[in-house]
N, C-alpha and C positions, 0 to 999 in steps of 0.2 A: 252037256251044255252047263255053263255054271253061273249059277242064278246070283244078282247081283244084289244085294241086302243094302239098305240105305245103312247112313250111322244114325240117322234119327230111333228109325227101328231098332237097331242094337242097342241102345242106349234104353230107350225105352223098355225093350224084352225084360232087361237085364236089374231096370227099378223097378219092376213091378215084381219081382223074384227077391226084393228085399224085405227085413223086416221094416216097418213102420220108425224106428229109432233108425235106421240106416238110411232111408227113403231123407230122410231130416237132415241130414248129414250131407247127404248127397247134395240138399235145397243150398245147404249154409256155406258148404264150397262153390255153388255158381253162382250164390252172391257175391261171396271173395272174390270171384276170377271178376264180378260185374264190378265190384266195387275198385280195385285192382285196375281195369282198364279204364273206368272214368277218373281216378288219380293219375294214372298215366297221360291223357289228354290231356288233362288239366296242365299239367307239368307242362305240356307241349304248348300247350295257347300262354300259357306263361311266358318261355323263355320267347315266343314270337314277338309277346308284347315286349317285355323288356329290351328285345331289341329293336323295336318299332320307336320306342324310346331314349332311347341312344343314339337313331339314327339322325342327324342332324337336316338331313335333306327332307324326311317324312314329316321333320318337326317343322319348317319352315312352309310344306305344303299343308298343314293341319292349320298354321297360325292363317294362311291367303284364305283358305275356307271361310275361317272363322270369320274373318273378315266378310268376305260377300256374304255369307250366309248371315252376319248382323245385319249391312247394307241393305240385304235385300228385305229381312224382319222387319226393317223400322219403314222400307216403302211400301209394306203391304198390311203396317198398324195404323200409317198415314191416310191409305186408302180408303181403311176400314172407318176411319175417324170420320173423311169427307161423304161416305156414305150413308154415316148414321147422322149428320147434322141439320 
């Protein structure tokens, strides 16, 4: 039967069988790969926005927002006004 070992395990085994300068080494490459993948996203939520912004139909529905979402601001400072008087 053949016993199935995790990769967490092997990984694991395999740092603690290092020297202390190597263990370090080990830490400052899976910060690379960490650092690495969140400049990767980054890059990704970038080029979304840049095109979110280009897109002429998204910009037309952000400006109708912007609108009721003022509309409705100024009737719920009006509210707030008749409230406190």
């Amino acid at each position: 039967m053949t016993q199935t070992v995790s990769r967490e395990t092997i990984i694991l085994e395999r740092l603690q069988s290092l020297t202390p300068q190597q263990q370090q080494s080990v830490l400052d490459f899976i910060e690379f790969l960490q650092f690495k993948e969140r400049d990767r996203k980054t890059a990704e939520i970038d080029a979304t926005l840049l095109e979110m912004v280009k897109d002429p139909e998204y910009q037309a529905e952000v400006l109708q927002l912007e609108t009721e979402f003022a509309e409705a601001s100024w009737e719920a400072l009006k509210e707030v006004e008749e409230l406190t008087e």
